[in-house]
C-alpha positions as CSV (number, residue, x, y, z in Angstrom):
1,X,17.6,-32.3,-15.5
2,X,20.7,-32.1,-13.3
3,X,20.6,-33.2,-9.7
4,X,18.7,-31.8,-7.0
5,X,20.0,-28.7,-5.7
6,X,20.7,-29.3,-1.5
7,X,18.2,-28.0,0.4
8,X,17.8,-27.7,4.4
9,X,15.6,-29.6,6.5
10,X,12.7,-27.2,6.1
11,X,12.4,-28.4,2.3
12,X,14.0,-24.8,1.5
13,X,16.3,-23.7,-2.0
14,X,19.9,-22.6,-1.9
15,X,20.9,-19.5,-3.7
16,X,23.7,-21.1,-5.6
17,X,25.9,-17.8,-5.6
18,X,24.8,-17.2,-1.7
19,X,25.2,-20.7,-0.2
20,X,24.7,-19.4,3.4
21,X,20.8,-17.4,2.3
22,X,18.1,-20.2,2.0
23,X,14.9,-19.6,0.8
24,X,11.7,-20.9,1.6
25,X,9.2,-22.2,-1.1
26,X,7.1,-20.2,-1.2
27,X,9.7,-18.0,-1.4
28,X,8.9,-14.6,0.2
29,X,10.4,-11.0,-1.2
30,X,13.3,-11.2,1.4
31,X,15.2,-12.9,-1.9
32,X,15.5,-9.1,-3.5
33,X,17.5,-8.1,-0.4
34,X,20.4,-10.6,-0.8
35,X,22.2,-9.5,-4.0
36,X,21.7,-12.3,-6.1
37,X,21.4,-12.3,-9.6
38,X,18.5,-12.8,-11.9
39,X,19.8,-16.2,-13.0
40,X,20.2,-17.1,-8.9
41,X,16.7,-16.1,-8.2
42,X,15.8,-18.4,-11.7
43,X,17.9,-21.3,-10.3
44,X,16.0,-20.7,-6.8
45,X,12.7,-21.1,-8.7
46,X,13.6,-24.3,-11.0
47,X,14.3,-25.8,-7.5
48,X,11.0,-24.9,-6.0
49,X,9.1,-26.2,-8.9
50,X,11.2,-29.7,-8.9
51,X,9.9,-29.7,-5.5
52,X,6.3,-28.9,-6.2
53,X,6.2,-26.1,-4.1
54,X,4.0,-22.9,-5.0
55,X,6.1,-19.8,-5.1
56,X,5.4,-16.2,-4.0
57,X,4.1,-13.6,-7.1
58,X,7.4,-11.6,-6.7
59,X,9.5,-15.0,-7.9
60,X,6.7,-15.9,-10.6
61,X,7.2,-12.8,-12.0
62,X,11.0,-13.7,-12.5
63,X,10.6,-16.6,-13.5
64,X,8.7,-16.4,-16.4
């Protein structure tokens, strides 16, 4: 596994293509706003489940 991606204090993922947009695990459906790309919002939820944070059901269902 490669590094941990940065997160803020809050314990939150960054959207690599979207640096500036963090998102909370659980993350909430506020992620389908920002533009990102499938693979983002997959990278988003590898990060949350290094962490061991539960995730919303609208990022489960991308992620699996």
């Amino acid at each position: 596994m490669s590094a941990p991606v940065p997160s803020n204090p809050e314990g939150a993922c960054i959207i690599p293509n979207a640096p500036n947009v963090y998102v909370t695990c659980p993350a909430t459906s506020r992620i389908r706003k920002v533009g990102v790309t499938v693979n983002d919002i997959q990278r988003t939820c590898r990060c949350c489940e290094y962490r061991g944070k539960p995730m919303a059901d609208t990022l489960n269902e991308l992620c699996r």
